[in-house]
Each structure stands twice: as structure tokens, then as C-alpha cells.
matplotlib code that plots the C-alpha trace (Angstrom):
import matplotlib.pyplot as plt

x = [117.2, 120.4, 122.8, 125.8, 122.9, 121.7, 125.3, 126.5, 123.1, 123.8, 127.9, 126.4, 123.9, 126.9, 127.9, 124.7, 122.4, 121.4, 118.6, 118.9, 119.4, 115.8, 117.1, 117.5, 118.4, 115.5, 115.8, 112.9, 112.2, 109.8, 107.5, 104.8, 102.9, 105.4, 108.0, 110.7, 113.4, 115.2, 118.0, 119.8, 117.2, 116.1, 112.4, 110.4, 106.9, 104.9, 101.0, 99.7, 101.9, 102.7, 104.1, 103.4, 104.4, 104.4, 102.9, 106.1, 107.6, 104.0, 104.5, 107.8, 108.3, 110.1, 112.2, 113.6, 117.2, 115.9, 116.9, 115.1, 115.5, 112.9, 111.5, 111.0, 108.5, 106.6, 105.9, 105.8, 107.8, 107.7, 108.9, 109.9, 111.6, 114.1, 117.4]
y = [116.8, 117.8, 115.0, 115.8, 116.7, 113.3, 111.6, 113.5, 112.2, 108.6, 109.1, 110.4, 107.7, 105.0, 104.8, 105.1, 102.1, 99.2, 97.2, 93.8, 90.5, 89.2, 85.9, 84.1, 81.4, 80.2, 77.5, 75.6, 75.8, 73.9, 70.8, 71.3, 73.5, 74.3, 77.5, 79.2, 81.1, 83.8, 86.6, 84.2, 83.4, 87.3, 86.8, 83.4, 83.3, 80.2, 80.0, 82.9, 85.4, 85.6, 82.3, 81.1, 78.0, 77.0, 73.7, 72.9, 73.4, 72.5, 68.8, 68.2, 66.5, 69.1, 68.3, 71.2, 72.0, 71.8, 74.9, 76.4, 79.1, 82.0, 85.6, 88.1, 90.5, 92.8, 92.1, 87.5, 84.7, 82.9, 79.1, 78.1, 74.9, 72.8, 73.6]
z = [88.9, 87.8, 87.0, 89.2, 92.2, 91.9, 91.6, 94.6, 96.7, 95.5, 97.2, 100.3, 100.7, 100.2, 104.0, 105.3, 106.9, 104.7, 105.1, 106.7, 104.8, 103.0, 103.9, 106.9, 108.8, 111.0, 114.0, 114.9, 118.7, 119.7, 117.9, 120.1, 118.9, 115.9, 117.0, 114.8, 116.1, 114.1, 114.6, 117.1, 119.1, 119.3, 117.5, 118.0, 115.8, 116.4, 114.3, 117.1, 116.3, 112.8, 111.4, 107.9, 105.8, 102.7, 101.4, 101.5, 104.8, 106.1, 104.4, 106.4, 109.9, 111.7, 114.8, 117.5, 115.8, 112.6, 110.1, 107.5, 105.0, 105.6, 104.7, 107.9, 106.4, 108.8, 111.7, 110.2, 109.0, 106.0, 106.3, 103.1, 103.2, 105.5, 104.7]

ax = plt.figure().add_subplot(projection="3d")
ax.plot(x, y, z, "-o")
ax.set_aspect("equal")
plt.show()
């Protein structure tokens, strides 16, 4: 590609959607069995459905209110540590 075709492609994309955060804030729901919430409350992934921890976050003692930092990928969540 031309160089001014590309640079005009690149100025058009500027406005456009971007991608949400890779971070986030997650909320753990529930002890019993072990639920985190995400997005304000808008996703909840307990072990059925998609959550993973790390040998990290599995180690802690986790309470309902608790917050933890975590990756949303697909269709899980990634617990990686208490926050």
C-alpha cells in the first residue's frame, strides 16, 4: 500500500470503536461455591461457567465484597490476585 492510503485508513479508524479494557475489576459474589461478578454486576462466572484462578488467587480466603484484579477473555475469567 501506498503510504498516504494507509495514513488516511489509520485517521479514519481514529473515532471508531475501541476494544474494552483487558483489565478489570472483579467482585466476588458469593463464598459458597466461589462467584465473581464483573462489568457491575453484568457477568457472574463461578467454576461451572468459565472461572479460573491462579495459584494465587486460589491460595487466598475470599469473602463476598472482596475485589480482585482480572482478565475477561472469551467467553472466562481469570482471577489473578485480591486487590
Amino acid at each position: 500500500m501506498a503510504y498516504d492510503y494507509e495514513m488516511a485508513q489509520r485517521l479514519r479508524r481514529l473515532g471508531r470503536y475501541q476494544p474494552p479494557p483487558a483489565w478489570h475489576e472483579a467482585v466476588c459474589a458469593a463464598v459458597s461455591p466461589l462467584a465473581f461478578s464483573v462489568m457491575d454486576g453484568n457477568a457472574l462466572f463461578t467454576a461451572e461457567n468459565g472461572l479460573t484462578m491462579t495459584a494465587t488467587a486460589a491460595a487466598r480466603e475470599w469473602h463476598s465484597g472482596d475485589k480482585a484484579a482480572a482478565v475477561l477473555s472469551g467467553g472466562s475469567l481469570l482471577v489473578i490476585d485480591k486487590i
